[in-house]
LUMVEXVO-423888 format. One record per residue (C-alpha): residue number from 1; residue in three letters; x, z, y. Coordinates in Angstrom, 3 decimals. Each point is the difference from the previous one (the first is absolute). Layout:
<recs>
{num: NUM	residu: ALA	x: X	z: Z	y: Y}
...
</recs>
This chain:
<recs>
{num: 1	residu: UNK	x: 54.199	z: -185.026	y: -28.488}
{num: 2	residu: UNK	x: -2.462	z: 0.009	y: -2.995}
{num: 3	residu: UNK	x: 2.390	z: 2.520	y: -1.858}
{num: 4	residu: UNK	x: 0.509	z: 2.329	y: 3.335}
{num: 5	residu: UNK	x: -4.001	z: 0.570	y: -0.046}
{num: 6	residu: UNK	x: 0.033	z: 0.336	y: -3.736}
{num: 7	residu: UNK	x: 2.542	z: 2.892	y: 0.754}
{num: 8	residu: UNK	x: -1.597	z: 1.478	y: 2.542}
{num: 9	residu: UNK	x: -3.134	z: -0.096	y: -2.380}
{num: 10	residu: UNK	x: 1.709	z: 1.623	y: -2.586}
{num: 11	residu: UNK	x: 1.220	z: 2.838	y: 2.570}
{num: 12	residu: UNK	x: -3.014	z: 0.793	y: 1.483}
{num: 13	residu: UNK	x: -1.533	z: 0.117	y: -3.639}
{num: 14	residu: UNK	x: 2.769	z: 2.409	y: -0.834}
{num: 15	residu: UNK	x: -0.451	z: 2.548	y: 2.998}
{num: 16	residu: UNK	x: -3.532	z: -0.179	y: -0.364}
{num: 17	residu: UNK	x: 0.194	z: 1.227	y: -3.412}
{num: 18	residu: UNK	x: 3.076	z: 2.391	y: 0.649}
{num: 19	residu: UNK	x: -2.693	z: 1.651	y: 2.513}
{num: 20	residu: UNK	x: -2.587	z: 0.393	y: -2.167}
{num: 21	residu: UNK	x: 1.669	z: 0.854	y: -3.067}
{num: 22	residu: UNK	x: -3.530	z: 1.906	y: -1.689}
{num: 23	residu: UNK	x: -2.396	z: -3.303	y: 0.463}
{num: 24	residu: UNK	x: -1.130	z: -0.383	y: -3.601}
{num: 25	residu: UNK	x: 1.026	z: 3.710	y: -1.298}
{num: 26	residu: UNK	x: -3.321	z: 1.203	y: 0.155}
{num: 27	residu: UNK	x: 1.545	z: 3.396	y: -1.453}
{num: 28	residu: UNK	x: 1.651	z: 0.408	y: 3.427}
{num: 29	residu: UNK	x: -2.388	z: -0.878	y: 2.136}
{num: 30	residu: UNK	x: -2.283	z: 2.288	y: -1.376}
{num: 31	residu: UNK	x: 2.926	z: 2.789	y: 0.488}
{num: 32	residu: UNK	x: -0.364	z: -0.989	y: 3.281}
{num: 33	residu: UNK	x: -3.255	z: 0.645	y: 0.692}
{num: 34	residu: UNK	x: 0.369	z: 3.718	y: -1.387}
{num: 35	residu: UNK	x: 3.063	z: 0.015	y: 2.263}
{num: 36	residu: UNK	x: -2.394	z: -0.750	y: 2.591}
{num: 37	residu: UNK	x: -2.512	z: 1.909	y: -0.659}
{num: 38	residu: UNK	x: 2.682	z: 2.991	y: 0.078}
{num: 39	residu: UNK	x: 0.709	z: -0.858	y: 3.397}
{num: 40	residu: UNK	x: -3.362	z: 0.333	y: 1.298}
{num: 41	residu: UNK	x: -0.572	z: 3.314	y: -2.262}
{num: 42	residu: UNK	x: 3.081	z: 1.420	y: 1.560}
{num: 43	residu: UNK	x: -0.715	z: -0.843	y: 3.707}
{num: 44	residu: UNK	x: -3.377	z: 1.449	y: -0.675}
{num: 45	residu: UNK	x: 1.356	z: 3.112	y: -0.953}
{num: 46	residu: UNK	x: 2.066	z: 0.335	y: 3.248}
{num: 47	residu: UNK	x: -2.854	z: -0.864	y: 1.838}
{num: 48	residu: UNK	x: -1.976	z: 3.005	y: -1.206}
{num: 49	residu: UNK	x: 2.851	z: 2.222	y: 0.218}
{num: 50	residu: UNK	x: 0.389	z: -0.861	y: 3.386}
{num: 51	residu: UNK	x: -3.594	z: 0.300	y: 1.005}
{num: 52	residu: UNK	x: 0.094	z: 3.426	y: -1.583}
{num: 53	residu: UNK	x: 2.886	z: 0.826	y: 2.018}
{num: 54	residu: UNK	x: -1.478	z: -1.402	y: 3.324}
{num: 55	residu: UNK	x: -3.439	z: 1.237	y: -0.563}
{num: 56	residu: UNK	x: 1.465	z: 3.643	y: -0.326}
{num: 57	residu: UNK	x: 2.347	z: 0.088	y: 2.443}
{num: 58	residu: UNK	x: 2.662	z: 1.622	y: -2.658}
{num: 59	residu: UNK	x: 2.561	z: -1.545	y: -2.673}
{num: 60	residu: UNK	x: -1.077	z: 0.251	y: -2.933}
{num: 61	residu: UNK	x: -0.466	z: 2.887	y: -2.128}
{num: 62	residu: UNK	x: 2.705	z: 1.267	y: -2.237}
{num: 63	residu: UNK	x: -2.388	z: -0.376	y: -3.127}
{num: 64	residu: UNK	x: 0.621	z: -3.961	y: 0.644}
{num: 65	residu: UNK	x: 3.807	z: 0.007	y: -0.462}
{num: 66	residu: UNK	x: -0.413	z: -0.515	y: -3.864}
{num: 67	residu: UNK	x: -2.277	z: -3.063	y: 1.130}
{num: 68	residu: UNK	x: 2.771	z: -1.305	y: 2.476}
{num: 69	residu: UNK	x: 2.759	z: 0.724	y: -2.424}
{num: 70	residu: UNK	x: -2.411	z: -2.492	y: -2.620}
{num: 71	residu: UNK	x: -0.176	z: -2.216	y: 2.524}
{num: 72	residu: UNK	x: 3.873	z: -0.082	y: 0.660}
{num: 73	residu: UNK	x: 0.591	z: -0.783	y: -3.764}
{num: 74	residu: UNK	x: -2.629	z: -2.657	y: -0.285}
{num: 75	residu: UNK	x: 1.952	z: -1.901	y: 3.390}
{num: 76	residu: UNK	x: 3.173	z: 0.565	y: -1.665}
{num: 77	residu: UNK	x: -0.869	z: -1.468	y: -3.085}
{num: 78	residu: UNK	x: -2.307	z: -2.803	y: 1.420}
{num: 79	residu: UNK	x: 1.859	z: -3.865	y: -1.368}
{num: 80	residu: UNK	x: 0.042	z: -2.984	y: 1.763}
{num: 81	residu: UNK	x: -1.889	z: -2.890	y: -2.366}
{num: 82	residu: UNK	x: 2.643	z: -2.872	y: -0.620}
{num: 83	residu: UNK	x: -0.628	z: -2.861	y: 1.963}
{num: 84	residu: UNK	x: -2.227	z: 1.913	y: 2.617}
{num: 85	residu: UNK	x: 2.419	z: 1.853	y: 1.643}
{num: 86	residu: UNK	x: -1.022	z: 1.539	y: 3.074}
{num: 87	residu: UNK	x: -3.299	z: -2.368	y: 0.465}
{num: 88	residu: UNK	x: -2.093	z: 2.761	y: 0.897}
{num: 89	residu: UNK	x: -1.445	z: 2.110	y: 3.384}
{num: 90	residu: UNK	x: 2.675	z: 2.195	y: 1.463}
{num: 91	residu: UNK	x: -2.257	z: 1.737	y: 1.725}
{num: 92	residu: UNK	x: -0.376	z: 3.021	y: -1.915}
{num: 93	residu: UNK	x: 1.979	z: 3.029	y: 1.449}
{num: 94	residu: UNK	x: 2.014	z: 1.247	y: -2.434}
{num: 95	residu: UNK	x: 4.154	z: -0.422	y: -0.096}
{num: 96	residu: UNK	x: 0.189	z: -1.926	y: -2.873}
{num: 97	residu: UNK	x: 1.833	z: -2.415	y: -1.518}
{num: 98	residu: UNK	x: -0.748	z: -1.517	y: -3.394}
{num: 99	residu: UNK	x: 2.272	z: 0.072	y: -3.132}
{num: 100	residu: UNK	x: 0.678	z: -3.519	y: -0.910}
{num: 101	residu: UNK	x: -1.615	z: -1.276	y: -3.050}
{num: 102	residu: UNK	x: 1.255	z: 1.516	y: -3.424}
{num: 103	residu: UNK	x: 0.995	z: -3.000	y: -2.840}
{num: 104	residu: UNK	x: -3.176	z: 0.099	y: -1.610}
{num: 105	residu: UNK	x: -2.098	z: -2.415	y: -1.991}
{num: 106	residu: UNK	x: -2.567	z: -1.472	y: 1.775}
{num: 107	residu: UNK	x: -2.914	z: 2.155	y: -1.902}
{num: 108	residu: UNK	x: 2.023	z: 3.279	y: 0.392}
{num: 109	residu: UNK	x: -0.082	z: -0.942	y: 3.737}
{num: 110	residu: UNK	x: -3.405	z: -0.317	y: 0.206}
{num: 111	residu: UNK	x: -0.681	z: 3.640	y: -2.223}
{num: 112	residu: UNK	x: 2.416	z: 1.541	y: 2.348}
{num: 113	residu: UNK	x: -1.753	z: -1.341	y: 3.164}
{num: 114	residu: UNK	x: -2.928	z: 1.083	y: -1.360}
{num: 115	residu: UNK	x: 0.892	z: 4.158	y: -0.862}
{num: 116	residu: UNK	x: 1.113	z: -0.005	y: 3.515}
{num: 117	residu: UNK	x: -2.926	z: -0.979	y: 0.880}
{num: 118	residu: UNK	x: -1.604	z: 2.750	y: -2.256}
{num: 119	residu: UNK	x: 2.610	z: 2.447	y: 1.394}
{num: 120	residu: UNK	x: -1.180	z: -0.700	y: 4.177}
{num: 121	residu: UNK	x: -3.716	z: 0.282	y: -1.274}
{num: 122	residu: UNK	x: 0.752	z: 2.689	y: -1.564}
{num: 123	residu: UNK	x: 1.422	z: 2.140	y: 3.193}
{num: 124	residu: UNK	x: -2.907	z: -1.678	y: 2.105}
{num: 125	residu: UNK	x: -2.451	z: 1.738	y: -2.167}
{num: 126	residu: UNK	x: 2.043	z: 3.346	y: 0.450}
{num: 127	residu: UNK	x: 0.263	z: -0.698	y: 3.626}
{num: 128	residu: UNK	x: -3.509	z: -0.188	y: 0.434}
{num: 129	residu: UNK	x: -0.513	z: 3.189	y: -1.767}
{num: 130	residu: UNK	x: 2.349	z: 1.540	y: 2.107}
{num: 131	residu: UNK	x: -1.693	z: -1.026	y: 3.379}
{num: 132	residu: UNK	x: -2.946	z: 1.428	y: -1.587}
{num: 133	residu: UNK	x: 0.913	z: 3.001	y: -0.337}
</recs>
């Protein structure tokens, strides 16, 4: 009986830890936070877009394409962090899907995470010049 609870230890240790493979790879969860943070830049920017488009009555104007064709490259482009796959809102309303995450140390992870998250600011700030125009 003693041994069956020691195994059952031992497996609950061993999906707790298969779970939450990035405890104690700081590099990663700092990816992760860019990752999030490119979430939330992202919805943003379909938020505004969407105002715009309510607020006017009209699609957008054809001036924005190059913006939504940015946009469409960033999304296609955007990785998955390992060991955080999917853990994140859905509620942003673009189709997307997210390329699994490349085989990459744990540093280049966190450096790639992080230009993404360069990239979104990036066509927020053009975004926002766009609306004000």
């Amino acid at each position: 009986m003693k041994t069956c609870f020691i195994c059952l230890i031992g497996l609950f240790v061993l999906a707790i830890n298969g779970c939450y493979p990035h405890k104690n790879r700081p590099e990663l969860e700092e990816a992760f936070q860019y990752h999030q943070e490119s979430l939330k830049t992202r919805k943003s920017i379909s938020e505004m877009l969407r105002d715009h488009e309510s607020k006017t009555n009209s699609p957008l104007p054809a001036h924005f394409q190059s913006l939504k064709d940015e946009l469409e490259e960033w999304d296609e482009n955007f990785v998955e962090v390992p060991g955080y796959g999917h853990v994140h809102d859905h509620d942003h309303d673009h189709d997307h899907h997210h390329l699994p995450a490349p085989d990459l140390t744990d540093a280049e992870h966190r450096d790639l995470q992080k230009h993404l998250l360069e990239e979104i600011r990036s066509l927020r700030k053009k975004t926002d010049h766009l609306l004000k125009e």
